[in-house]
C-alpha positions as CSV (number, residue, x, y, z in Angstrom):
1,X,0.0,0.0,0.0
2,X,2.6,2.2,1.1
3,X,4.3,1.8,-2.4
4,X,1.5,2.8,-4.5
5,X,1.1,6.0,-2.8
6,X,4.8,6.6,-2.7
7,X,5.0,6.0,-6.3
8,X,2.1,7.8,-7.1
9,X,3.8,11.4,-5.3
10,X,6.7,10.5,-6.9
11,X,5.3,10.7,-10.4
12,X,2.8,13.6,-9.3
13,X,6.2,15.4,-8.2
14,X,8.3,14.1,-11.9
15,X,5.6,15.3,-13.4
16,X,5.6,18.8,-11.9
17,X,9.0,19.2,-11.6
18,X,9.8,18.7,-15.4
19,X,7.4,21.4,-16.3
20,X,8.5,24.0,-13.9
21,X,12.3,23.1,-15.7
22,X,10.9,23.8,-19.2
23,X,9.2,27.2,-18.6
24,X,12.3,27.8,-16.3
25,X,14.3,27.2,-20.0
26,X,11.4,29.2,-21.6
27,X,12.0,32.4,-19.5
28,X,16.2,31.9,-19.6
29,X,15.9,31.5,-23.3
30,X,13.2,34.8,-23.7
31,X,15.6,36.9,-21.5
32,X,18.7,35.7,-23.2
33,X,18.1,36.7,-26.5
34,X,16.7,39.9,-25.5
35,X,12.6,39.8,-25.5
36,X,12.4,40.0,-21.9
37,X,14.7,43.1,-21.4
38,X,12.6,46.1,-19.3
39,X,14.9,48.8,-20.5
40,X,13.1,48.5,-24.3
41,X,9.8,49.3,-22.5
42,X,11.1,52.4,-20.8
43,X,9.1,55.6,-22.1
44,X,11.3,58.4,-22.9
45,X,11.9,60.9,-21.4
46,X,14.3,64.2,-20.8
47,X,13.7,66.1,-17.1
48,X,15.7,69.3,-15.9
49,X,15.3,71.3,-13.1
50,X,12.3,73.4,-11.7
51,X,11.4,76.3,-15.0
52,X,13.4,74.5,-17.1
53,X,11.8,71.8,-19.7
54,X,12.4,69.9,-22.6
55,X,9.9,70.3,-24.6
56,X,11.0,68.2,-27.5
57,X,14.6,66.3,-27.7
58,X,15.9,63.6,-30.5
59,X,19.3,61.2,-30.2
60,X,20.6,60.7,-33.6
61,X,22.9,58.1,-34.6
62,X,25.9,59.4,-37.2
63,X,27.6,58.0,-39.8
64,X,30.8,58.8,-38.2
65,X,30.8,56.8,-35.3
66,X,29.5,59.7,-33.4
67,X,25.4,60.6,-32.3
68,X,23.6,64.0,-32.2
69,X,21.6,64.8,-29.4
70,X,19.3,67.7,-29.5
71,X,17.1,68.9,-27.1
72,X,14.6,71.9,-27.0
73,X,14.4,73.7,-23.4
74,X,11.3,76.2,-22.1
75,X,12.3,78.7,-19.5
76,X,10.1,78.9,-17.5
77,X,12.3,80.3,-14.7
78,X,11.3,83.6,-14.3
79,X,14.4,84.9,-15.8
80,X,16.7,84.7,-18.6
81,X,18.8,81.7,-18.2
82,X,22.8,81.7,-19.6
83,X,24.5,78.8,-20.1
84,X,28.2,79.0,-19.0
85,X,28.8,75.4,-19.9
86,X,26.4,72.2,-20.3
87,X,27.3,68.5,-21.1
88,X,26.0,65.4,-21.4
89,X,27.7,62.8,-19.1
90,X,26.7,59.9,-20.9
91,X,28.8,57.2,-18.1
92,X,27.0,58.9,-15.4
93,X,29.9,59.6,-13.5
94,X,30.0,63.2,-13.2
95,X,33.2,63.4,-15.0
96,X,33.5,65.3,-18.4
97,X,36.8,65.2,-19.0
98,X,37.0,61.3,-19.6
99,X,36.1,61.4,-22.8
100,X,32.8,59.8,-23.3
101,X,30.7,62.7,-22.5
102,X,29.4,65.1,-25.5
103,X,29.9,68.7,-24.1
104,X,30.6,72.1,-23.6
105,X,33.1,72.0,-27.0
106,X,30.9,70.3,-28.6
107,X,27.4,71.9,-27.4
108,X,25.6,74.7,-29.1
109,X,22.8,76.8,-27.2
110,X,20.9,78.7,-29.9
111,X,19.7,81.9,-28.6
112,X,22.7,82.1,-26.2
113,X,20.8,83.4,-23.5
114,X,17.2,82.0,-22.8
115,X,14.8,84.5,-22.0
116,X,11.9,83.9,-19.8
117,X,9.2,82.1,-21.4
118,X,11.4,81.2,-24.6
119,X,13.0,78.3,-26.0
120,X,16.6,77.4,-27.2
121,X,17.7,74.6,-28.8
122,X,20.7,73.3,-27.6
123,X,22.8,71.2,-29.6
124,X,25.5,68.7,-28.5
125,X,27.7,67.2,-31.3
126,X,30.5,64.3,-31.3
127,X,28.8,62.4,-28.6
128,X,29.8,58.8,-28.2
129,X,28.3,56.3,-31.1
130,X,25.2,55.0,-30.6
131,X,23.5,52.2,-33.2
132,X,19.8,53.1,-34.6
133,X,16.9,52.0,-32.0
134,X,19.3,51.8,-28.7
135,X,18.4,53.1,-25.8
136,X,20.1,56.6,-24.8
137,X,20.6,57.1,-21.4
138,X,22.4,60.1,-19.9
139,X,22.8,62.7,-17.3
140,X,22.8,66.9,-18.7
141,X,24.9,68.4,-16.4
142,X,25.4,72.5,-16.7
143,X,26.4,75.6,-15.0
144,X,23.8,79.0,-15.5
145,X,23.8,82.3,-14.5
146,X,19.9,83.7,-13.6
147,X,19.3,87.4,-15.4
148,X,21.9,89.9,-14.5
149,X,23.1,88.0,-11.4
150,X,27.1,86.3,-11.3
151,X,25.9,83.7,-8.9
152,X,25.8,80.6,-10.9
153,X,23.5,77.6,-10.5
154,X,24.1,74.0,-11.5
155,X,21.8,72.4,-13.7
156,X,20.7,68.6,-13.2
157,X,18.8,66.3,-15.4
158,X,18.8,63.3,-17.3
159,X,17.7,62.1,-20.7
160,X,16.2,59.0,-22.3
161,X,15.5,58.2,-25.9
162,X,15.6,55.7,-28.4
163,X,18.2,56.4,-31.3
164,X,17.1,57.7,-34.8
């Protein structure tokens, strides 16, 4: 008796046991090659500080092995905003001068000077490579002068976009 229901949870746990392994496979294999990855279902996205916006931006692959990234920013600060130097620090480490950041040299802020309630497109050229339909992910880092003032500010924000 004993060996009939011993045999039976045996084969009740084989049985089990051998499915859980294939959709175990399943979900190694999904992820492997890629269809399981959360950073492709990521919105994008570009956020700087309080009353200043994007309101439109674009990553551009190049033919170069270089990327364009463009970004449109509203003042809505209350006051023109100047640019004394802005980067994007594409490693996230805060560190320009490592050469994988697209920057200051390379950035253009067209009108120089934001005035309140306008926009400027800023331009940063000779950023690193990035292939068509990869994700973009990097930190704008900057340093601004408010009005008439010589206090500067630091600006703060990050970006998030699917290449072009």
């Amino acid at each position: 008796m004993k060996g009939r229901k011993a045999q039976a949870a045996m084969e009740f746990l084989m049985t089990y046991g051998w499915a859980i392994l294939v959709v175990l496979v399943a979900i190694g294999a999904l992820a492997y090659f890629g269809v399981l990855n959360p950073s492709r279902f990521l919105p994008n996205s570009c956020t700087l500080i309080p009353g200043l916006s994007c309101d439109e931006f674009k990553v551009t692959s190049g033919a170069a092995g270089t990327s364009q990234v463009e970004i449109i920013v509203r003042n809505g600060a209350g006051d023109s905003v100047d640019f004394s130097s802005i980067y994007i620090d594409v490693d996230r480490n805060n560190a320009y001068a490592d050469g994988t950041d697209c920057g200051s040299a390379s950035a253009v802020v067209d009108p120089a000077a934001i005035a309140d309630g306008a926009q400027a497109t800023i331009t940063f050229n000779d950023c690193p490579a990035v292939t068509v339909d990869a994700r973009f992910r990097a930190d704008v880092r900057g340093v601004y002068t408010k009005g008439s003032s010589t206090l500067t500010h630091n600006l703060a924000g990050s970006i998030v976009a699917k290449a072009e």
